[in-house]
Biopython code that builds the backbone (N, CA, C, O; Angstrom):
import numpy as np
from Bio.PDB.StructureBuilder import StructureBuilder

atoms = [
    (1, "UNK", "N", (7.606, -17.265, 26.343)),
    (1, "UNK", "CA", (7.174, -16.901, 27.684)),
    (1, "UNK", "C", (5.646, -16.880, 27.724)),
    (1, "UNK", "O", (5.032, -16.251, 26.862)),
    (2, "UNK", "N", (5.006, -17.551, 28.702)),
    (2, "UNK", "CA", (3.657, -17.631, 28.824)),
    (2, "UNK", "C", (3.328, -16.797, 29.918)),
    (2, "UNK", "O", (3.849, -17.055, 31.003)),
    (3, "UNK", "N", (2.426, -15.685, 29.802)),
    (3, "UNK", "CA", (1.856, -14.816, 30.539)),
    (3, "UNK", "C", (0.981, -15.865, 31.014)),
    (3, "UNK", "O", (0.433, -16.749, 30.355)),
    (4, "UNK", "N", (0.914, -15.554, 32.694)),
    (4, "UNK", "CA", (-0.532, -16.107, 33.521)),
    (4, "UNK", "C", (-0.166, -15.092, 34.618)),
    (4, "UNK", "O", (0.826, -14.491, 35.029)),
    (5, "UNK", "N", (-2.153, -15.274, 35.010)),
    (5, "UNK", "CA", (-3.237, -14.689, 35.647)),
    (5, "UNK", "C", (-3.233, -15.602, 36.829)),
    (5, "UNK", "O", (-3.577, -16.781, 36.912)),
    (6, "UNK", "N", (-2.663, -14.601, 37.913)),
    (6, "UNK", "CA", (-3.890, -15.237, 39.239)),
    (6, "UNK", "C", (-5.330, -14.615, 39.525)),
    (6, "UNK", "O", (-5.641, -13.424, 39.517)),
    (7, "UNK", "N", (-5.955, -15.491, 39.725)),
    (7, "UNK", "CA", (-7.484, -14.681, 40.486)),
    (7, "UNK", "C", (-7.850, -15.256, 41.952)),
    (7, "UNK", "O", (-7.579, -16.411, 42.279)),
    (8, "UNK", "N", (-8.364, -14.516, 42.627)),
    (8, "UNK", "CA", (-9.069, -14.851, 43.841)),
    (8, "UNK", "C", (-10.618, -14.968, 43.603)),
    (8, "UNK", "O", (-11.267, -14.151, 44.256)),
    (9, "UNK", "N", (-11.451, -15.940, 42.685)),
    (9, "UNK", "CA", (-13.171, -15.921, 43.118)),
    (9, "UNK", "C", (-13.329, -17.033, 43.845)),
    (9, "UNK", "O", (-12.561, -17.972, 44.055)),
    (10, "UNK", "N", (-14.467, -16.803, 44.218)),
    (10, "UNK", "CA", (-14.914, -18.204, 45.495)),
    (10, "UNK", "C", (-14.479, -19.452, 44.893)),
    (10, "UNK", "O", (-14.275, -19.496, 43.680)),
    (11, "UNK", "N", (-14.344, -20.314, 45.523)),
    (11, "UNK", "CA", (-13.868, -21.736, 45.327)),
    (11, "UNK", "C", (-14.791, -22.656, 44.439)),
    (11, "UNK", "O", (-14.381, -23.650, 43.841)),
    (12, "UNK", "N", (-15.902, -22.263, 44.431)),
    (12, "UNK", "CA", (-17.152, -22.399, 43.268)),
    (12, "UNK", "C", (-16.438, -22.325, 41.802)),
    (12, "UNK", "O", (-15.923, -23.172, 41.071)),
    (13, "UNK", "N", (-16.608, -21.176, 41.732)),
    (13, "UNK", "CA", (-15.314, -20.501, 40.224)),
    (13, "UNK", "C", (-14.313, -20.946, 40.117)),
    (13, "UNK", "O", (-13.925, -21.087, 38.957)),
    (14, "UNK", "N", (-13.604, -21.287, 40.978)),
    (14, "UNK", "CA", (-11.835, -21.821, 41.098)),
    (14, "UNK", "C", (-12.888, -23.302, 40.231)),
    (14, "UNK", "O", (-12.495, -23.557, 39.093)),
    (15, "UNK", "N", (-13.618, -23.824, 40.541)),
    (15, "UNK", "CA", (-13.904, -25.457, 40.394)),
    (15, "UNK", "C", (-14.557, -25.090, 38.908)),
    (15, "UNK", "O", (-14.835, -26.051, 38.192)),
    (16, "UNK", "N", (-14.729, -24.196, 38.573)),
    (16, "UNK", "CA", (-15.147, -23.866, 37.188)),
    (16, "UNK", "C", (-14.142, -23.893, 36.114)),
    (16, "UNK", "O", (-14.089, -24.713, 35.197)),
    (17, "UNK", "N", (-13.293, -22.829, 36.347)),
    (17, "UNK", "CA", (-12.986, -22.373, 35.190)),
    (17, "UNK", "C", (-11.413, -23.138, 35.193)),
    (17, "UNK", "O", (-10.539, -22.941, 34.349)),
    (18, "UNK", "N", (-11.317, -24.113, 36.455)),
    (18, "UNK", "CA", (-10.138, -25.348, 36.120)),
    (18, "UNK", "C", (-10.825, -26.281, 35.550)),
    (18, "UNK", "O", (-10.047, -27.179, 35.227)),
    (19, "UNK", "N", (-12.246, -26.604, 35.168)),
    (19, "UNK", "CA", (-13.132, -27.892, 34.201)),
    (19, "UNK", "C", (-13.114, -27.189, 32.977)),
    (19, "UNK", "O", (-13.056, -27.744, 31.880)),
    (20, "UNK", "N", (-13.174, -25.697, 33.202)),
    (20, "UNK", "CA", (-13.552, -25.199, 31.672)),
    (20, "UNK", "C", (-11.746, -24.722, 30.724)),
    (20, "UNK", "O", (-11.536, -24.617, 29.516)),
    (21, "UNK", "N", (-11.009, -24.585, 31.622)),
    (21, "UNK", "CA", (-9.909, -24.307, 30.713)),
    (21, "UNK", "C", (-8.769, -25.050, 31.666)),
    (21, "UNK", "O", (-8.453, -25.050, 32.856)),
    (22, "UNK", "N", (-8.267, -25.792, 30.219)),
    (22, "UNK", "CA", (-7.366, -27.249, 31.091)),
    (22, "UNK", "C", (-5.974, -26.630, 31.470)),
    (22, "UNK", "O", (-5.313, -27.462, 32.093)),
    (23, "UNK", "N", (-5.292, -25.396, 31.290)),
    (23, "UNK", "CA", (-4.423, -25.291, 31.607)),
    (23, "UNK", "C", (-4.170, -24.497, 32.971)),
    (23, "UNK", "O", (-3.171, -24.068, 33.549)),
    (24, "UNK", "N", (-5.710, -24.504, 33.240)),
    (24, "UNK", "CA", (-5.719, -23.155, 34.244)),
    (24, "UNK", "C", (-5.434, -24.549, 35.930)),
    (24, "UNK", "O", (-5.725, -25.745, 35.960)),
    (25, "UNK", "N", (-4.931, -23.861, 36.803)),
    (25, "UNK", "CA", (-4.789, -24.582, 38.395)),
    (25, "UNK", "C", (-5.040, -23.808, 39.646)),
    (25, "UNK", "O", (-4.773, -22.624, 39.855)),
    (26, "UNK", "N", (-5.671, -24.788, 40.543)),
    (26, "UNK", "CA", (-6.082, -24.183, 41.515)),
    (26, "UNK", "C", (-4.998, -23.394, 42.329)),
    (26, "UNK", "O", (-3.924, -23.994, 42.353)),
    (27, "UNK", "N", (-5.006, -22.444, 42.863)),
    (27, "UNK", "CA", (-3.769, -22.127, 44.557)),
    (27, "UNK", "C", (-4.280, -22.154, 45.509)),
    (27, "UNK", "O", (-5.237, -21.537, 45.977)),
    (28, "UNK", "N", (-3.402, -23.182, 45.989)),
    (28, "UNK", "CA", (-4.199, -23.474, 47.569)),
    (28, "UNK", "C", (-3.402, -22.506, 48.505)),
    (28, "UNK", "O", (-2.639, -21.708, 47.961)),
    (29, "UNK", "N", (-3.514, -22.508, 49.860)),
    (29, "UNK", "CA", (-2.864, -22.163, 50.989)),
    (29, "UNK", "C", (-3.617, -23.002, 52.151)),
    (29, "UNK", "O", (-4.797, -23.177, 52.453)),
    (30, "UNK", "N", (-2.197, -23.496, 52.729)),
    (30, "UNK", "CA", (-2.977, -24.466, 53.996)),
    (30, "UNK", "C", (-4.177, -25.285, 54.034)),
    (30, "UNK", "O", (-4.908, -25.427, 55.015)),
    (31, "UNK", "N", (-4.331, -25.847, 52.816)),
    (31, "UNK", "CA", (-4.827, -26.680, 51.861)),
    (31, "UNK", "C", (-6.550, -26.558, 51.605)),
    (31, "UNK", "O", (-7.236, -27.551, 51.362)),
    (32, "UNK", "N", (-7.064, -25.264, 51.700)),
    (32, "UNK", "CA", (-7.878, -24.303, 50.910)),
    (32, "UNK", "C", (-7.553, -23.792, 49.765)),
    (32, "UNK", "O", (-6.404, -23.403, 49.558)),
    (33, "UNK", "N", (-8.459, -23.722, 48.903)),
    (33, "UNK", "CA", (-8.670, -23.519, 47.755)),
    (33, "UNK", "C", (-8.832, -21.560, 47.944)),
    (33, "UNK", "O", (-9.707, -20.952, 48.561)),
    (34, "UNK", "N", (-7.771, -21.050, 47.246)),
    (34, "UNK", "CA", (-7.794, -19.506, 47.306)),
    (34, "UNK", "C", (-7.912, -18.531, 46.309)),
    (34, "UNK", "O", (-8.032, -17.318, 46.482)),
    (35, "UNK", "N", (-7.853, -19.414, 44.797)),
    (35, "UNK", "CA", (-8.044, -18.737, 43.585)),
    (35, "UNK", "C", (-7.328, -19.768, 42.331)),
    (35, "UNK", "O", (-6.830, -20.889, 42.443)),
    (36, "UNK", "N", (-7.449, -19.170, 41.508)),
    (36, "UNK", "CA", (-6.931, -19.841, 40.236)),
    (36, "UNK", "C", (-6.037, -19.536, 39.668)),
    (36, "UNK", "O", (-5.605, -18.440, 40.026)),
    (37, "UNK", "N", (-5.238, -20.236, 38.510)),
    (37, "UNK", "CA", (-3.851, -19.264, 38.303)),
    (37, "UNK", "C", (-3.801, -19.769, 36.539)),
    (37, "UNK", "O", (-3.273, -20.881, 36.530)),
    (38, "UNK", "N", (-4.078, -19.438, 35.423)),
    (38, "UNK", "CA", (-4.222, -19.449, 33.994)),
    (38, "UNK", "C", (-3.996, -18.692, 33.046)),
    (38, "UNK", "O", (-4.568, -17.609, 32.927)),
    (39, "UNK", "N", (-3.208, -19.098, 32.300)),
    (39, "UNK", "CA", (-2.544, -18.214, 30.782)),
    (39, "UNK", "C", (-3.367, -17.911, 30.078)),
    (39, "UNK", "O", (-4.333, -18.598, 29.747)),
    (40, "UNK", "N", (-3.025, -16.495, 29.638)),
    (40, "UNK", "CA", (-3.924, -15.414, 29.208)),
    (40, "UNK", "C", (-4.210, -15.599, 28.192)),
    (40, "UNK", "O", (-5.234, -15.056, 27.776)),
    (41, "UNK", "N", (-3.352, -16.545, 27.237)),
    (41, "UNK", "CA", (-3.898, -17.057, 25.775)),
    (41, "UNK", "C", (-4.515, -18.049, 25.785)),
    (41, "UNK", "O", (-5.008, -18.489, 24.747)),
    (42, "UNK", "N", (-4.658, -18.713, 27.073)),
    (42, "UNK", "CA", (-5.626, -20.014, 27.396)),
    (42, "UNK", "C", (-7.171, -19.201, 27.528)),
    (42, "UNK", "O", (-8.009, -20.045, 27.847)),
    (43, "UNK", "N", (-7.584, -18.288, 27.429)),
    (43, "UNK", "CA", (-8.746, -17.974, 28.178)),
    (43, "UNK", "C", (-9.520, -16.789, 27.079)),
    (43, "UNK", "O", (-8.684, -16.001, 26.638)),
    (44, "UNK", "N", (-11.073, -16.510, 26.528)),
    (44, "UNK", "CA", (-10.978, -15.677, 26.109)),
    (44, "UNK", "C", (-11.059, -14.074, 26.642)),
    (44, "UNK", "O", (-11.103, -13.627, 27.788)),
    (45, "UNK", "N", (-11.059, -13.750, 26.013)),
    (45, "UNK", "CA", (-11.880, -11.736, 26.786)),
    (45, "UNK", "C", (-12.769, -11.928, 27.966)),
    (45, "UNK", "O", (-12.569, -11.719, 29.162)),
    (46, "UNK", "N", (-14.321, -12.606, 26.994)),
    (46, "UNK", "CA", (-15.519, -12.779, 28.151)),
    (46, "UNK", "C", (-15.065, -13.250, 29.032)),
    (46, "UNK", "O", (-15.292, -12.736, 30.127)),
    (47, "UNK", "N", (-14.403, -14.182, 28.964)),
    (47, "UNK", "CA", (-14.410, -15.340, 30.574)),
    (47, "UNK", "C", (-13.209, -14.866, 31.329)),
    (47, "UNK", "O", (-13.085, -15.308, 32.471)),
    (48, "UNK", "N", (-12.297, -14.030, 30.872)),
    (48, "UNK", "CA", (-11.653, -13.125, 31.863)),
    (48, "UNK", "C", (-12.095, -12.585, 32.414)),
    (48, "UNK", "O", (-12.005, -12.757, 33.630)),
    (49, "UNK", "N", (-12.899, -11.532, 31.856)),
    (49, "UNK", "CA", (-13.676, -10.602, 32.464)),
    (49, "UNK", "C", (-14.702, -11.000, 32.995)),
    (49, "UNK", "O", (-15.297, -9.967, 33.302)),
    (50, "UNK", "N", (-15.403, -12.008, 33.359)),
    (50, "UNK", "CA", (-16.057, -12.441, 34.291)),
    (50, "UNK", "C", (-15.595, -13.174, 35.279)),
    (50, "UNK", "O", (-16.362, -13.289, 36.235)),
    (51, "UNK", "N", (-14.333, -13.835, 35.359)),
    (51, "UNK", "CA", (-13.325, -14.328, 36.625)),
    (51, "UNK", "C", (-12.622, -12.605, 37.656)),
    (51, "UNK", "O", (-12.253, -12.357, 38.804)),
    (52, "UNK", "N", (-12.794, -11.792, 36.264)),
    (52, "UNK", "CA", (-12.414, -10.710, 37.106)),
    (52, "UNK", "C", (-13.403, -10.073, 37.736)),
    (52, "UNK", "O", (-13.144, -9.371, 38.713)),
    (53, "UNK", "N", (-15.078, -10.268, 37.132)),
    (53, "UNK", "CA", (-15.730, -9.942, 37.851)),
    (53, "UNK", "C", (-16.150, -10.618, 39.618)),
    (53, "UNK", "O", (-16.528, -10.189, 40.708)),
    (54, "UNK", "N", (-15.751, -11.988, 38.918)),
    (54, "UNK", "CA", (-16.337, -12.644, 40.062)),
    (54, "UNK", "C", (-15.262, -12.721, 40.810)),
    (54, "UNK", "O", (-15.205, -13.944, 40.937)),
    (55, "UNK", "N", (-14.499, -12.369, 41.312)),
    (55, "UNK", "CA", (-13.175, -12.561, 42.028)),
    (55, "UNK", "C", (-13.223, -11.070, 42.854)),
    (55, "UNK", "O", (-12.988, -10.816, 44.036)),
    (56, "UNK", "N", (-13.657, -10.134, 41.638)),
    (56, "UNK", "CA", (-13.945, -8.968, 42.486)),
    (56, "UNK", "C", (-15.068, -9.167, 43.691)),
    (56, "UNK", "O", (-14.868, -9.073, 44.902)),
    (57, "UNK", "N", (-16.147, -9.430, 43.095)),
    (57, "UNK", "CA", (-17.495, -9.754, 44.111)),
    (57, "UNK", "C", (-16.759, -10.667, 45.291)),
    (57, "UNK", "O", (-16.717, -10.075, 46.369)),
    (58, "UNK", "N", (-16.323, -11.656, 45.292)),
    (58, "UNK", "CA", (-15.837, -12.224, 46.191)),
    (58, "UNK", "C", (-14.780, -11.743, 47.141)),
    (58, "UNK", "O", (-14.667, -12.254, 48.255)),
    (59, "UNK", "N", (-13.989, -10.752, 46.717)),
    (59, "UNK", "CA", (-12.865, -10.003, 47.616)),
    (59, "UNK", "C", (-13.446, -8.275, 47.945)),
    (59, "UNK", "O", (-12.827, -7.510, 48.685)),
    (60, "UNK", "N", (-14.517, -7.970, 47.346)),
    (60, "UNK", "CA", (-14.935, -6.627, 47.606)),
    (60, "UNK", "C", (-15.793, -6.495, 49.152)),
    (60, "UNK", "O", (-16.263, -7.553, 49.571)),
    (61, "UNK", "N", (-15.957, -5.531, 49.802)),
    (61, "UNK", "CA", (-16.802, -4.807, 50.798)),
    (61, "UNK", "C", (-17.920, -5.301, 50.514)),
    (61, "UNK", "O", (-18.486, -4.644, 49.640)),
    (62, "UNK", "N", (-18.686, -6.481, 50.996)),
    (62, "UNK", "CA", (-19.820, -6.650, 50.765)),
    (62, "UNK", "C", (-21.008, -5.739, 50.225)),
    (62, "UNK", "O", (-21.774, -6.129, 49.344)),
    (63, "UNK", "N", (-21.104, -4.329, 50.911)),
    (63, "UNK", "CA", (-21.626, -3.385, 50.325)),
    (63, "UNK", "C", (-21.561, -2.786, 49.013)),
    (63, "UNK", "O", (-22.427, -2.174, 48.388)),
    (64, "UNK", "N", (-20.462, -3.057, 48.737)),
    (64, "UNK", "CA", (-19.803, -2.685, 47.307)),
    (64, "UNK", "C", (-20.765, -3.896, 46.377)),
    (64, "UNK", "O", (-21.772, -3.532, 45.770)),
    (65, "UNK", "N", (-20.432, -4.933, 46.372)),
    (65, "UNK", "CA", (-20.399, -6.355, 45.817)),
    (65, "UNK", "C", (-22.065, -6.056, 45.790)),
    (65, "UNK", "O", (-22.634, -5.875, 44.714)),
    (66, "UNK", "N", (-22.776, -6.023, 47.046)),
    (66, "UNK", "CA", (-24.167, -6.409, 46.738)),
    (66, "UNK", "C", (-24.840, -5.075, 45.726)),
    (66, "UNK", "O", (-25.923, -5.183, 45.150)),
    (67, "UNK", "N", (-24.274, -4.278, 45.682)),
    (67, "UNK", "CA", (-24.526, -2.709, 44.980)),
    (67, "UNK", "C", (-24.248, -2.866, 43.565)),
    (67, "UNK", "O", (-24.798, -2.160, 42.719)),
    (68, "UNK", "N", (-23.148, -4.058, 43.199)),
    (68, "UNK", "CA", (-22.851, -3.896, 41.692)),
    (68, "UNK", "C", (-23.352, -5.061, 41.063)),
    (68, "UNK", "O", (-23.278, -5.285, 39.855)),
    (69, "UNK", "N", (-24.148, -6.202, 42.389)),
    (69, "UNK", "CA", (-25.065, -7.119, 41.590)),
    (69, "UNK", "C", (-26.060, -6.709, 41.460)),
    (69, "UNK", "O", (-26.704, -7.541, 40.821)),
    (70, "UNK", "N", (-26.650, -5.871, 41.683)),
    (70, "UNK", "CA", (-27.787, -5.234, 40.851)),
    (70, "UNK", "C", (-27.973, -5.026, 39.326)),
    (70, "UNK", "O", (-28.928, -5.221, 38.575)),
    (71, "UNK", "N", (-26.481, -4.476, 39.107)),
    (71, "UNK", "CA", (-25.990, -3.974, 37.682)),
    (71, "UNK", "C", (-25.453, -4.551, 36.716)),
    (71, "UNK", "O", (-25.265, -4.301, 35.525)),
    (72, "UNK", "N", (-25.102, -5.859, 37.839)),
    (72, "UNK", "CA", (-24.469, -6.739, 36.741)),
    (72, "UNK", "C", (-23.179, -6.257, 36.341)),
    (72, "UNK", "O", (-22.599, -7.024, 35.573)),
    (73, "UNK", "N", (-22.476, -5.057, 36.684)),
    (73, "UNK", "CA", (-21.174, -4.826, 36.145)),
    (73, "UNK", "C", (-20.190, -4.211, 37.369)),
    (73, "UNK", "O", (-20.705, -3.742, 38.385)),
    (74, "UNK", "N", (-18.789, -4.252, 37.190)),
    (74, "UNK", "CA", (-18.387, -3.271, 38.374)),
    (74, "UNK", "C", (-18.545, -1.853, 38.722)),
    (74, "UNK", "O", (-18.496, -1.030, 37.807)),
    (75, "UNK", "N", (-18.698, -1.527, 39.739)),
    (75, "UNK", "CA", (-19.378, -0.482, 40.424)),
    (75, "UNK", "C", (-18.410, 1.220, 39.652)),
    (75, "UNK", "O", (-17.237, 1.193, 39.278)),
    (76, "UNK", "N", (-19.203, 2.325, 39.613)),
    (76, "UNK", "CA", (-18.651, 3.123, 38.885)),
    (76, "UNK", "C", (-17.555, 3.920, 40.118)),
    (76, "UNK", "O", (-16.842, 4.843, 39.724)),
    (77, "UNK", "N", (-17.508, 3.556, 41.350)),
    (77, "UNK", "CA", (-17.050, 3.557, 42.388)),
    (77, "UNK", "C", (-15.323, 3.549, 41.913)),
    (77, "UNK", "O", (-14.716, 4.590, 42.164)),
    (78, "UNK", "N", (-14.675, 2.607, 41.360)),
    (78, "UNK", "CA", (-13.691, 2.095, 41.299)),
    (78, "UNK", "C", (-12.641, 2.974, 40.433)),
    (78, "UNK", "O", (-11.420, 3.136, 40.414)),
    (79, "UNK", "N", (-14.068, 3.583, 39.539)),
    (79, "UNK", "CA", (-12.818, 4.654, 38.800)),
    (79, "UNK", "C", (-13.039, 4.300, 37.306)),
    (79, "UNK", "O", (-12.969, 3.092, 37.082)),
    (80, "UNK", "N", (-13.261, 5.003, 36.356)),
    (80, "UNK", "CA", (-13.413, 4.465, 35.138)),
    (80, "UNK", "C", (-12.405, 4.176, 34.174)),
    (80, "UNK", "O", (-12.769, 3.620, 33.138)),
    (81, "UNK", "N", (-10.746, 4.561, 34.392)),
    (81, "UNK", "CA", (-10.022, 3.987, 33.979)),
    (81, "UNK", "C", (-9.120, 2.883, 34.343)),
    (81, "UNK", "O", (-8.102, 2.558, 33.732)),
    (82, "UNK", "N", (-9.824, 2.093, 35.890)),
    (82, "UNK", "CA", (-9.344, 0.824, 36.038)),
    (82, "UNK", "C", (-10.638, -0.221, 35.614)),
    (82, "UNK", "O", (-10.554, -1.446, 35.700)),
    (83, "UNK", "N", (-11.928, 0.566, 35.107)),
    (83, "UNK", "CA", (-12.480, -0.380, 35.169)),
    (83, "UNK", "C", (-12.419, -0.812, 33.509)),
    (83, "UNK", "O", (-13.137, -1.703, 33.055)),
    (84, "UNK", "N", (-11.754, -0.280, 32.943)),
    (84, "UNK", "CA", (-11.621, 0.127, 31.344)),
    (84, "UNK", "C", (-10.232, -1.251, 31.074)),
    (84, "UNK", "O", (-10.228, -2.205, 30.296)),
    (85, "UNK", "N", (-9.071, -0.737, 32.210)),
    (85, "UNK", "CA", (-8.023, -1.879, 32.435)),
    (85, "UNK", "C", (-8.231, -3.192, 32.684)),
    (85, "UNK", "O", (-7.487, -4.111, 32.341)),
    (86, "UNK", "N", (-9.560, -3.300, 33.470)),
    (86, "UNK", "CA", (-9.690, -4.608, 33.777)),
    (86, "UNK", "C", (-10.401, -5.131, 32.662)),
    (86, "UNK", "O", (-10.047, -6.249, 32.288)),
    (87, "UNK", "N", (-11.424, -4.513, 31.981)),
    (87, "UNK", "CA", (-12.231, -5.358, 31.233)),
    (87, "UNK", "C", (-11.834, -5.252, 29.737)),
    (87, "UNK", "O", (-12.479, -5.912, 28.923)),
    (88, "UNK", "N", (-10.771, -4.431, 29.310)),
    (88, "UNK", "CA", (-10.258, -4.141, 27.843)),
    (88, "UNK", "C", (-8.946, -4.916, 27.796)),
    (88, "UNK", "O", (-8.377, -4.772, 26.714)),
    (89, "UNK", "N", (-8.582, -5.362, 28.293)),
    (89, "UNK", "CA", (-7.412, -6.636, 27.840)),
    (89, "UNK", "C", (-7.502, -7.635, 28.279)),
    (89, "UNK", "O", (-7.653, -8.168, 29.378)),
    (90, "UNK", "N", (-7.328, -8.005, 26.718)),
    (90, "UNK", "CA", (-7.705, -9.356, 26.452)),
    (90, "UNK", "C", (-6.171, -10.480, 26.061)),
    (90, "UNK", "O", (-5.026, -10.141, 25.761)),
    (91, "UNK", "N", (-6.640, -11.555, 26.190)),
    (91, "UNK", "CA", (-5.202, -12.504, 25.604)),
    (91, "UNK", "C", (-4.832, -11.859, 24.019)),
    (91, "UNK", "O", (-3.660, -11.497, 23.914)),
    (92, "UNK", "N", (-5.477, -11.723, 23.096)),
    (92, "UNK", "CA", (-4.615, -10.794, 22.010)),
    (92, "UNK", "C", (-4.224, -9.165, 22.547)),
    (92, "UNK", "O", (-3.107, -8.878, 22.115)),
    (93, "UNK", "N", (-4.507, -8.635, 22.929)),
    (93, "UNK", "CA", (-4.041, -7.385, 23.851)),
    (93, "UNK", "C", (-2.955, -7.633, 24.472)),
    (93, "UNK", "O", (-2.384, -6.565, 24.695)),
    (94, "UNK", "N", (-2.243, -8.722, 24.961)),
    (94, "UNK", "CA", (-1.049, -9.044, 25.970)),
    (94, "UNK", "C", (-0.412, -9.764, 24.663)),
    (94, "UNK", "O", (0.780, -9.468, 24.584)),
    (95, "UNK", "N", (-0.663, -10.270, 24.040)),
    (95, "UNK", "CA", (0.097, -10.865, 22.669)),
    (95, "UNK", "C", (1.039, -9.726, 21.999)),
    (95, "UNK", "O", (2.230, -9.462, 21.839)),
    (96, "UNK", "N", (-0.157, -9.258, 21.731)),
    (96, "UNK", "CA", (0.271, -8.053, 20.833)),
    (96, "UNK", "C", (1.631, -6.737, 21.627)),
    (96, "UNK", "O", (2.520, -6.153, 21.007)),
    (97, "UNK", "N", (1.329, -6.647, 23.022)),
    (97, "UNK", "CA", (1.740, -6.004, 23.581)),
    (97, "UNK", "C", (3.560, -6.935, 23.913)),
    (97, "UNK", "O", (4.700, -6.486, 24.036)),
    (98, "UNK", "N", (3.118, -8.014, 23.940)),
    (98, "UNK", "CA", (4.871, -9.055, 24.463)),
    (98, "UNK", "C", (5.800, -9.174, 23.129)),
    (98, "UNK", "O", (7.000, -9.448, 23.088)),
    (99, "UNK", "N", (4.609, -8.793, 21.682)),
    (99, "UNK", "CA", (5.429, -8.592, 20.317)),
    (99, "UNK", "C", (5.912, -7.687, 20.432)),
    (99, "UNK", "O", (7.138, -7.760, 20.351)),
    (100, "UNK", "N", (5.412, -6.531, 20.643)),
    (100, "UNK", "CA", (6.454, -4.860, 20.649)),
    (100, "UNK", "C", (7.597, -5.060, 21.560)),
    (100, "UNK", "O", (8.777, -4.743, 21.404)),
    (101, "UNK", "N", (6.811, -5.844, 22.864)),
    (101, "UNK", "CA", (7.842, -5.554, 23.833)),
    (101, "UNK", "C", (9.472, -6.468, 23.102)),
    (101, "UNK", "O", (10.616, -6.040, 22.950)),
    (102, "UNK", "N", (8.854, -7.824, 22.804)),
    (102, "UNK", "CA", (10.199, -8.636, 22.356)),
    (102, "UNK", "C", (10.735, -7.712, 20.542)),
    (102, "UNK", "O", (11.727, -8.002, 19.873)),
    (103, "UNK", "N", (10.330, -7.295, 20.415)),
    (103, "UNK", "CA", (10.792, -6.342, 18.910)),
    (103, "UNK", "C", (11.671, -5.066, 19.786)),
    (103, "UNK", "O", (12.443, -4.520, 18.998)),
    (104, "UNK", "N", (11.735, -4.596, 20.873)),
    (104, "UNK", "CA", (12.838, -3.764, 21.991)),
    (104, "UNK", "C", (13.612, -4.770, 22.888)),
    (104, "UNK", "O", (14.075, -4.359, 23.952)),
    (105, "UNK", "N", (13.782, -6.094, 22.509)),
    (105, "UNK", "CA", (14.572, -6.851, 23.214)),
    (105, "UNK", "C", (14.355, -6.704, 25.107)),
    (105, "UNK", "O", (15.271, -6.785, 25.925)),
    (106, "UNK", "N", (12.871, -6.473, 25.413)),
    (106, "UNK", "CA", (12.262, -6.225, 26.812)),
    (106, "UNK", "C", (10.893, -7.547, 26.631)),
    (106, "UNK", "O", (10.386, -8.107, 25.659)),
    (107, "UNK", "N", (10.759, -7.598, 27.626)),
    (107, "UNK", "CA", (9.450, -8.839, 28.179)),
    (107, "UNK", "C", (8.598, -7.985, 29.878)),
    (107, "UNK", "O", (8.943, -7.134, 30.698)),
    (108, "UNK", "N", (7.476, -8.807, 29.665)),
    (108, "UNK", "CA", (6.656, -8.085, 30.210)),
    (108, "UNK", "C", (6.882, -9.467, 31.455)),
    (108, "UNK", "O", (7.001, -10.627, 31.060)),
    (109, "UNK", "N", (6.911, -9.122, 32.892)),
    (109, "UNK", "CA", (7.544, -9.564, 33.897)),
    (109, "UNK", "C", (6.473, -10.782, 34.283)),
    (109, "UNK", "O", (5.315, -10.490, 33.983)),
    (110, "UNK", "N", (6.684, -12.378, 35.024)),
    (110, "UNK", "CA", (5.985, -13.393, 34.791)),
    (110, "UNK", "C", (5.369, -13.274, 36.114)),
    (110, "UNK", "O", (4.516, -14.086, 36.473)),
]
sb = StructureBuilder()
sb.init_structure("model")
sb.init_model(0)
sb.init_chain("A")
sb.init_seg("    ")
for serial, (resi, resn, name, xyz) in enumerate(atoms, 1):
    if name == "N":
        sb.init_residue(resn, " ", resi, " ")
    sb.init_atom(name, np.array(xyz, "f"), 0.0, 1.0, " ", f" {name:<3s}", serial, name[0])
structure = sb.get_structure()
């Protein structure tokens, strides 16, 4: 079973990180480009966490977004144990986690 990721970043990024990782594909709707969709062992830590950054900036409250490009990171706004979720698992983190799960005869949902 292959775990994948959708993201929503601007269509810029969608055109990125489908040149930079070949398994990853665009999702359109009504034939706009709306985000990307790529397996979690296709991709590393960093470049997750910067599709998650930039996907955030692109779907956040502008106010929010222009407040946490200052910082370069997501805003302390959000809560520090989702921002811990978003940026601490990684494709070995979901590996590791679908081994325990398949060692209880359970899978983590596609």
């Amino acid at each position: 079973m292959t775990t994948r990721t959708q993201l929503r970043p601007a269509p810029e990024a969608v055109r990125d990180a489908v040149a930079a990782h070949p398994g990853a594909e665009p999702v359109t709707r009504a034939g706009a480009t709306i985000g990307v969709r790529l397996a979690l062992a296709d991709v590393t830590g960093q470049d997750l966490g910067a599709l998650v950054r930039a996907s955030w900036a692109h779907r956040a409250p502008k106010r929010l977004a222009a407040a946490s490009a200052t910082k370069g990171q997501l805003p302390a706004g959000i809560g520090r144990p989702a921002t811990r979720a978003l940026l601490g698992v990684g494709p070995k983190a979901v590996r590791v986690l679908e081994e325990e799960l398949a060692g209880k005869g359970l899978a983590l949902r596609s």
